[in-house]
C-alpha positions as CSV (number, residue, x, y, z in Angstrom):
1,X,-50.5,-13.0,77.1
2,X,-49.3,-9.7,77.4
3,X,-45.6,-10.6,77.4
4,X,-46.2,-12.9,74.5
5,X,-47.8,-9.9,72.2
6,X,-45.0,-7.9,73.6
7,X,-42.3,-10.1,72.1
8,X,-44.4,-11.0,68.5
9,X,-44.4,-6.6,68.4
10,X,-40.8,-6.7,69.0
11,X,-40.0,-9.5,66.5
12,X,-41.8,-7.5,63.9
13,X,-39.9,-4.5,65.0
14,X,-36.7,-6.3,64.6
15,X,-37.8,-7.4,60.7
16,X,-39.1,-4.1,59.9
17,X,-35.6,-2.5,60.8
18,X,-33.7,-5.5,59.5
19,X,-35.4,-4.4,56.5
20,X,-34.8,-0.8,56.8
21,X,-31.0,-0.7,57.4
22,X,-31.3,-3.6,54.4
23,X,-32.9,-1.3,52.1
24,X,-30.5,1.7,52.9
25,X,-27.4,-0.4,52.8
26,X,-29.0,-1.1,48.8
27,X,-29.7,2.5,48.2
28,X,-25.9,3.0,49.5
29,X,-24.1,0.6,47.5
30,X,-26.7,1.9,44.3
31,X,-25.3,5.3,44.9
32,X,-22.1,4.4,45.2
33,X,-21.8,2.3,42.0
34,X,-23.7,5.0,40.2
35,X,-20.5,7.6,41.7
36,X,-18.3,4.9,40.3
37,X,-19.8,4.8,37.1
38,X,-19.9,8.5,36.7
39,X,-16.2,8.6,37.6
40,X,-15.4,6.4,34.9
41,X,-17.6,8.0,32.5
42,X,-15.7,11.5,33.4
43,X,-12.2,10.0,33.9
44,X,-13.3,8.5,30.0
45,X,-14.5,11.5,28.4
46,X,-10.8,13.3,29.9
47,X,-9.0,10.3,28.4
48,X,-10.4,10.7,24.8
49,X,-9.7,14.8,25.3
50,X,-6.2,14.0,25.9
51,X,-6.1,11.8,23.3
52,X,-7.5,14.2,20.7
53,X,-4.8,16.8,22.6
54,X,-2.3,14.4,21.2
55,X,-3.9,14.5,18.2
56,X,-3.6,18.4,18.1
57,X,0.1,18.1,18.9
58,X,1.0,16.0,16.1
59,X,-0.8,17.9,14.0
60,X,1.0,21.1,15.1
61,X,4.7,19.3,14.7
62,X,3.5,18.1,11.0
63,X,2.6,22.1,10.3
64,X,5.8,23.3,11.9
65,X,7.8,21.0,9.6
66,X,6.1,21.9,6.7
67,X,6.3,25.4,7.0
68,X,10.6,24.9,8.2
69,X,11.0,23.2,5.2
70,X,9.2,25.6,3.0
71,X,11.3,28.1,4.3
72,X,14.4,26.5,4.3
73,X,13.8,25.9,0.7
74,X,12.6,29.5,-0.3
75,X,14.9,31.3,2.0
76,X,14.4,33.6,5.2
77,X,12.7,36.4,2.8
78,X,10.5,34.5,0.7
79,X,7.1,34.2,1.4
80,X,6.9,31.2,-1.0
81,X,6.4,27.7,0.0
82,X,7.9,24.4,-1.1
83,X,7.3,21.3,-0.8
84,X,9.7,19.6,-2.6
85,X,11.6,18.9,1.0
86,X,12.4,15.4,1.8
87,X,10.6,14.1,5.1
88,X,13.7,12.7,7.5
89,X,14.0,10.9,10.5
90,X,15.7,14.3,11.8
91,X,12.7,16.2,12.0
92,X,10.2,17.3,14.6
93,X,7.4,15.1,13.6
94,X,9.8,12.1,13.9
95,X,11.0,12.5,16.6
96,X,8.2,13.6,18.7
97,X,7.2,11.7,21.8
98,X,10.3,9.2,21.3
99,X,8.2,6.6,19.3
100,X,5.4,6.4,22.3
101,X,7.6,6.1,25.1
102,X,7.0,10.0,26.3
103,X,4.6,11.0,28.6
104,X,2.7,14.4,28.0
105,X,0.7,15.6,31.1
106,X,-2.1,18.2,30.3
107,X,-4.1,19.2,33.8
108,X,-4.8,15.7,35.4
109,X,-4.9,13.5,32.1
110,X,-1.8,12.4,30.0
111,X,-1.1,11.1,26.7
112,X,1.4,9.5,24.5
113,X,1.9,9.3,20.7
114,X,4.0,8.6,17.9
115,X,3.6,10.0,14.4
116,X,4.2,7.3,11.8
117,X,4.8,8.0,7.8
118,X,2.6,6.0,5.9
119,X,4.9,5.8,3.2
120,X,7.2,3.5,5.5
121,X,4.3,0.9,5.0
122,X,3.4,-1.6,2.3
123,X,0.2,0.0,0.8
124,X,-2.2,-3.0,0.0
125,X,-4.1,-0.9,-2.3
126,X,-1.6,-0.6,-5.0
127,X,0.6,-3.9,-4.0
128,X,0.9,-6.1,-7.0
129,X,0.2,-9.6,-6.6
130,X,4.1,-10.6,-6.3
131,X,4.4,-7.9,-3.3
132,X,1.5,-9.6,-1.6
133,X,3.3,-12.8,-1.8
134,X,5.9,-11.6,-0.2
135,X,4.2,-10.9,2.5
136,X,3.4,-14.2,4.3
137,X,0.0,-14.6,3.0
138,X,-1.3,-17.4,1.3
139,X,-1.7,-17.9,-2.2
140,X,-5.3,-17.8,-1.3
141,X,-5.6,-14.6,0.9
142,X,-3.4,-12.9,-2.3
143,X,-6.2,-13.5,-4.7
144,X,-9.0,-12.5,-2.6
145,X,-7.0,-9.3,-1.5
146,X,-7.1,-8.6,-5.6
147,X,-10.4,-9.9,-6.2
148,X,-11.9,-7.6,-3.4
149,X,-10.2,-4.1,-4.1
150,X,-10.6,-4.8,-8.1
151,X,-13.9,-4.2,-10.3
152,X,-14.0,-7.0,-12.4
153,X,-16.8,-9.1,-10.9
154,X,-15.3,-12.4,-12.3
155,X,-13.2,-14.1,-9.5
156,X,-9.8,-15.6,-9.3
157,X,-9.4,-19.5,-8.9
158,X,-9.0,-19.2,-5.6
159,X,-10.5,-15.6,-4.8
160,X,-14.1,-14.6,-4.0
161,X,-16.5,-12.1,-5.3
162,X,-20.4,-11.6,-5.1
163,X,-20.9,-15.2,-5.1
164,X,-19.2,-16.3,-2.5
165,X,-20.3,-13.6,0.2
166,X,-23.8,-13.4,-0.8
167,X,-23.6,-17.2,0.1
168,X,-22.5,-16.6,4.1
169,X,-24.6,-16.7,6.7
170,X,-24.7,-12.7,7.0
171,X,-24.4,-11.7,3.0
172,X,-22.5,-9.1,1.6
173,X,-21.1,-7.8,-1.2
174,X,-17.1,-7.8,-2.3
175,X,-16.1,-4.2,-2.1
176,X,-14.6,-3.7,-6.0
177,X,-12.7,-0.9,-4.8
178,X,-9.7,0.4,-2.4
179,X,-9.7,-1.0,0.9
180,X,-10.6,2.4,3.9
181,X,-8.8,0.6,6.7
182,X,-6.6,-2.2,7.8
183,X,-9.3,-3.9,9.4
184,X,-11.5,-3.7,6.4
185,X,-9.1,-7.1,5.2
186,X,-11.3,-9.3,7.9
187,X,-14.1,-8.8,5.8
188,X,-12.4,-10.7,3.1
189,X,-12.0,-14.5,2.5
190,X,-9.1,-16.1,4.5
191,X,-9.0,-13.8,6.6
192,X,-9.2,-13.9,10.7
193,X,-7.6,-11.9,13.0
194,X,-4.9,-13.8,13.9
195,X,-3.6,-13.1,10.4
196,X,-3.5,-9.8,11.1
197,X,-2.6,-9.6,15.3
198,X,-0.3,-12.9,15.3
199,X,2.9,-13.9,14.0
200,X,1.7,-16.5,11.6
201,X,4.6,-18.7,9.9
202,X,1.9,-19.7,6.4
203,X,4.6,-18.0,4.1
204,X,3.6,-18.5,0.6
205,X,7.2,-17.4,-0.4
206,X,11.0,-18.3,1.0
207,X,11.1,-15.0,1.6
208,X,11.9,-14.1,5.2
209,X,10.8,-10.7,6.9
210,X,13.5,-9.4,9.1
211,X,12.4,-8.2,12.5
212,X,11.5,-4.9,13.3
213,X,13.5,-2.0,14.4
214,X,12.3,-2.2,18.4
215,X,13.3,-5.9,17.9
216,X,9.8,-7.8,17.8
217,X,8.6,-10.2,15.3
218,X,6.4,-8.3,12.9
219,X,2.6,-9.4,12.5
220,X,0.9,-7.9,9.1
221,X,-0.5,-5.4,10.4
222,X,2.9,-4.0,11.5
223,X,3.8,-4.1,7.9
224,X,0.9,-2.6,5.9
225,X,-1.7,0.9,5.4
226,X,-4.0,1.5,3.4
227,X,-3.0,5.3,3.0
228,X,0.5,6.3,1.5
229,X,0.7,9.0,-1.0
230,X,3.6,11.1,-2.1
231,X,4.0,14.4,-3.8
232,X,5.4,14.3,-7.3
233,X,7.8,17.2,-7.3
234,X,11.5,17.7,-7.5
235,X,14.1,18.7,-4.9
236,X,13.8,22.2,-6.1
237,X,9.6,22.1,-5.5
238,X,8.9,22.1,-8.9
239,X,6.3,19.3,-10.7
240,X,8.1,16.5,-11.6
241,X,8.0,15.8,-15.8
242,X,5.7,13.6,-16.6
243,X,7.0,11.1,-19.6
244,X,4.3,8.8,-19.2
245,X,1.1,8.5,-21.0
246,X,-0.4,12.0,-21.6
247,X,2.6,13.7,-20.8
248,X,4.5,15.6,-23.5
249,X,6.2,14.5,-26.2
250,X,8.9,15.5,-29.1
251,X,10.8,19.1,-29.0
252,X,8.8,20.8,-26.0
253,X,10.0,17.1,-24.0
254,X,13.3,17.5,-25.3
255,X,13.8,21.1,-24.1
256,X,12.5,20.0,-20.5
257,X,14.8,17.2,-20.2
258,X,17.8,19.4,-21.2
259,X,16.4,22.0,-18.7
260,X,16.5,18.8,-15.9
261,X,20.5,17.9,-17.1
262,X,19.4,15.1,-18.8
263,X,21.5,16.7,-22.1
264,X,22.8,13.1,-23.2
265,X,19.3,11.3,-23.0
266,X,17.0,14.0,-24.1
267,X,17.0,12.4,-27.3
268,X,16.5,8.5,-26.0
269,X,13.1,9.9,-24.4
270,X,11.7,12.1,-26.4
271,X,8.6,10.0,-27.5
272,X,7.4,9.5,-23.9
273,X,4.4,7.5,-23.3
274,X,6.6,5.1,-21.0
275,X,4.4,2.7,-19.1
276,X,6.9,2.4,-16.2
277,X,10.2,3.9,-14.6
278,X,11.9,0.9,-15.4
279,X,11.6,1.4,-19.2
280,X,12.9,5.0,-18.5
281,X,15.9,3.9,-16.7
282,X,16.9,1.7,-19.9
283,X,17.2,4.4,-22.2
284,X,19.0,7.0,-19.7
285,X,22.9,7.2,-19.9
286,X,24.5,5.8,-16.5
287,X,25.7,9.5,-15.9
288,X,22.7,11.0,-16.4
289,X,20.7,8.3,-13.4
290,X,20.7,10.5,-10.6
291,X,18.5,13.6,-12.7
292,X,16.3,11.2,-14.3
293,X,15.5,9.8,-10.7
294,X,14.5,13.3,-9.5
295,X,12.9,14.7,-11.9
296,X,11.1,11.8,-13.9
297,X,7.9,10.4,-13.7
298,X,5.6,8.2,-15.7
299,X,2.4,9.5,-14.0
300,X,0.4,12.5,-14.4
301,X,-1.0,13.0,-11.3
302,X,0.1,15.5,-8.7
303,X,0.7,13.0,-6.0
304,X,1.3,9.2,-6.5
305,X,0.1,6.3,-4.2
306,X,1.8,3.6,-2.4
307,X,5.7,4.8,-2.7
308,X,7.7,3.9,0.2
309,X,9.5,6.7,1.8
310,X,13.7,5.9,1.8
311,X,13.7,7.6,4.9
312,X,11.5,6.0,7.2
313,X,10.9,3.0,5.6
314,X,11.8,-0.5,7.5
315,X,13.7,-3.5,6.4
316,X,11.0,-5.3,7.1
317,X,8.2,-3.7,4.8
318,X,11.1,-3.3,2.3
319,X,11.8,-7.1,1.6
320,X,8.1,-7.0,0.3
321,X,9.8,-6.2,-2.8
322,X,9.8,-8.4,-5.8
323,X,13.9,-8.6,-6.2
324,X,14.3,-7.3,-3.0
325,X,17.7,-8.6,-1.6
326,X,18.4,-8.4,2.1
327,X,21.8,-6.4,1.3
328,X,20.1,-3.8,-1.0
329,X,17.2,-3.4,2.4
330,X,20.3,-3.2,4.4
331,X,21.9,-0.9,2.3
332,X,18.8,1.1,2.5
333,X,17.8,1.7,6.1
334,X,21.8,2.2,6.6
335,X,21.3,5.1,4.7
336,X,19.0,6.6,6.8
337,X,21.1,8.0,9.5
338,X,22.8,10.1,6.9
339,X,19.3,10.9,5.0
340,X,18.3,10.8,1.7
341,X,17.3,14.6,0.6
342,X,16.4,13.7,-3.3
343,X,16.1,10.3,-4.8
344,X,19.6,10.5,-6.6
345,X,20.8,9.2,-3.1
346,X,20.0,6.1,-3.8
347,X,22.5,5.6,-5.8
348,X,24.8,5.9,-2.9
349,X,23.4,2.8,-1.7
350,X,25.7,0.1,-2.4
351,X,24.1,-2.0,-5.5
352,X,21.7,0.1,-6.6
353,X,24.3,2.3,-9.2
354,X,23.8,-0.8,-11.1
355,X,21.4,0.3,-13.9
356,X,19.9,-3.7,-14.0
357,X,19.6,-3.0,-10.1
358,X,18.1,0.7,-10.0
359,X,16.0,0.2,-12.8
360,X,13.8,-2.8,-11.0
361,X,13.1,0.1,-7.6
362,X,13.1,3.3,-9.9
363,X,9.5,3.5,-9.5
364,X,8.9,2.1,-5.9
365,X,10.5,5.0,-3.7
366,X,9.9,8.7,-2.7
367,X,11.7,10.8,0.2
368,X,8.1,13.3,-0.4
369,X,5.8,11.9,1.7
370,X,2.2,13.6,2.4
371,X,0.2,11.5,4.5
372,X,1.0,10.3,8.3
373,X,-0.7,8.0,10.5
374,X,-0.5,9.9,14.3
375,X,-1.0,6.9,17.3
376,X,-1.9,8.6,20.7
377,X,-3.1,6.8,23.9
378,X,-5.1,9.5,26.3
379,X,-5.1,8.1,29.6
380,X,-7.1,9.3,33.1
381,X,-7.5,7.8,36.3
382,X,-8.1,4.2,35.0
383,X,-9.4,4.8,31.7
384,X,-7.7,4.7,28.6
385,X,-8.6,5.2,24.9
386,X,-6.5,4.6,21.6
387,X,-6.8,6.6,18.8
388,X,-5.4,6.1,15.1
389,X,-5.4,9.3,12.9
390,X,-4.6,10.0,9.5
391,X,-3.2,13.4,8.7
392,X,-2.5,14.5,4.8
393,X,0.0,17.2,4.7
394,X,-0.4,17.5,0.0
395,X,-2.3,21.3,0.3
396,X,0.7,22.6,2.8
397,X,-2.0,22.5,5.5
398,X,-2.3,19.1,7.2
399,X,-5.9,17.8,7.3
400,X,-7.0,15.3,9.5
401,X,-9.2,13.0,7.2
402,X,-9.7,10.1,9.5
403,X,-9.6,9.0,13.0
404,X,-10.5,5.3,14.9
405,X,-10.5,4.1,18.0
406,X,-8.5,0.9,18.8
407,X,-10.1,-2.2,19.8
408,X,-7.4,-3.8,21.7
409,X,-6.7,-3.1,25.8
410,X,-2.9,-3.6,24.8
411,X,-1.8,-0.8,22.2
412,X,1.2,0.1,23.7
413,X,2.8,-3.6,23.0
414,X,1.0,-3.5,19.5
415,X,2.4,-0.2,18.5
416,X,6.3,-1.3,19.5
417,X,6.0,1.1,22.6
418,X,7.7,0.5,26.0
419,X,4.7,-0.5,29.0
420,X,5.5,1.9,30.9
421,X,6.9,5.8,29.7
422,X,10.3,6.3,29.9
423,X,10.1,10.2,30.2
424,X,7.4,12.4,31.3
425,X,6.7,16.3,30.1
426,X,4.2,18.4,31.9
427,X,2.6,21.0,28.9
428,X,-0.2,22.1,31.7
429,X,0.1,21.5,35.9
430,X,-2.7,19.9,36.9
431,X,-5.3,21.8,39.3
């Protein structure tokens, strides 16, 4: 009896430790996965400070150019500034981080980034229906691009407005106004993400986009922004002249013109009140085409939106425009190893010192551009985090405006960058 209430003790012994070493090999694991997490939540939180270090950088480079050119321009005395200097692919900002594939170490956290001119993009907030087209979009997606970003509330054939999202399972409203990101186009009608993130072969137009410089395929989002400005201001830094609507008119226009070399066209243009560059271009003498490029405008504004930047700008986003020849895109990004400091370059580029030529692009292109999109990826331990920023360089002073994270695990493919860095630079030793 004895020995059998001996052996039922012993059997509840057994359980009860069975239990025990049970219920510390939980707590273990627990606090082990809870270490885990709080790893990754650290090695996260250095990630997205690296990122933002990144940030910093570019920002600093975009500064540094702006205050070389401004002194470049008003000479080694001047305190002056000027920003009348053409952004080239030989300066800092371009050239920083070789496109992605550098690796910046700062303590035990590293980051990569590219600065990208958003004026080397197709802005969808100013691209006219025919530019759209061009883009490999359906007839369809065109018209609800222009039906969402536009305030009349009356739709297109084949666009939507209020109606049409107000009827969708989740309702909304069409915008009526500029798109804020790229993303922003999956709200509208047509759209998925594959027509953004995938090469998609629904081309509208027999237009065919070229690849891309780093030799992939471009996918729209590649190819457009929804941020592109440039400053309105001639190679010397002074405001362009405005013969557009509201700008001046008669002798006091006259007497500018003259001042700009225009001498032999003064007289053609002194009514102003064009609506367009192209109408300029048909009244200025062929001698006379390279000072009408710098220093005309028909706008009033300081800064204009959606030019694309001669320098920077790729074939690809460059066959988005209507006439657009592949030799003329050619012709173009050719250029750009020699640079093109004022506009008048262009008419270097073979073709385009034909007036019937210029005159169809005289109002398309800057070399002034004031807005950059920087793309860094902050990476340590196993985290990673992608950030998009967009920088506006217009007061002399870049100002960060926006920044988003980016959804996808695979940036570095997306953004054209190598898998792996090429080069590695250490800005601070790790502890």
């Amino acid at each position: 009896m004895r020995r059998r209430q001996r052996g039922v003790v012993l059997v509840i012994a057994l359980a009860i430790l069975a239990g025990l070493v049970a219920l510390v090999a939980s707590v273990a694991a627990s606090q082990q996965l809870s270490v885990r997490a709080t790893a990754n939540r650290v090695n996260h939180e250095r990630a997205r400070v690296a990122a933002q270090a990144g940030i910093q950088r570019a920002i600093a480079a975009l500064a540094d150019t702006i205050q070389d050119t401004s002194a470049a321009a008003a000479g080694p005395t001047s305190g002056t500034t000027n920003p009348g200097q053409a952004q080239m692919q030989t300066d800092e900002w371009f050239t920083l981080g070789d496109s992605g594939n550098e690796r910046f170490a700062v303590g035990n956290a590293t980051f990569r980034m590219q600065i990208v001119d958003a004026g080397s993009l197709v802005n969808i907030n100013t691209a006219l229906q025919q530019q759209l087209e061009r883009l490999s979009l359906t007839t369809q997606q065109v018209a609800a691009i222009l039906d969402w970003r536009e305030v009349s509330t009356t739709p297109r054939t084949e666009g939507a407005k209020d109606d049409f999202y107000n009827a969708l399972q989740k309702p909304y409203n069409a915008k009526l106004r500029r798109f804020d990101s790229v993303d922003e186009l999956l709200d509208v009608r047509y759209f998925v993400p594959a027509d953004l993130y995938q090469v998609t072969d629904n081309s509208s137009t027999a237009v065919v986009i070229p690849d891309l410089a780093d030799g992939r395929q471009p996918v729209l989002a590649d190819l457009i922004t929804v941020d592109s400005y440039a400053q309105q201001l001639q190679p010397g830094g002074a405001a362009m002249i405005n013969v557009g609507r509201g700008g001046a008119t008669g002798p006091a226009l006259v007497n500018r013109l003259r001042q700009a070399g225009l001498n032999q066209s003064a007289t053609a243009l002194q009514n102003g009140n064009f609506a367009d560059m192209s109408a300029v271009i048909n009244l200025v003498s062929q001698g006379e085409l390279g000072p009408a490029l710098d220093a005309l405008t028909t706008s009033s504004t300081p800064r204009v939106e959606g030019r694309m930047n001669l320098n920077t700008v790729s074939e690809a986003a460059l066959m988005s425009l209507p006439n657009m020849t592949q030799d003329l895109a050619q012709g173009i990004v050719n250029y750009q190893s020699t640079g093109f400091t004022k506009l008048s370059d262009l008419l270097q580029v073979s073709g385009f010192s034909d007036k019937n030529t210029l005159r169809q692009f005289a109002g398309s292109f800057t070399v002034r551009s004031s807005v950059f999109l920087i793309r860094v990826i902050g990476e340590a331990g196993d985290a990673r985090v992608a950030l998009e920023a967009v920088v506006d360089t217009s007061s002399n002073v870049p100002r960060l405006i926006k920044m988003h994270d980016q959804p996808f695990p695979d940036m570095p493919t997306r953004w054209g960058w190598s898998t792996e860095p090429t080069s590695d630079t250490v800005l601070v030793e790790a502890s």
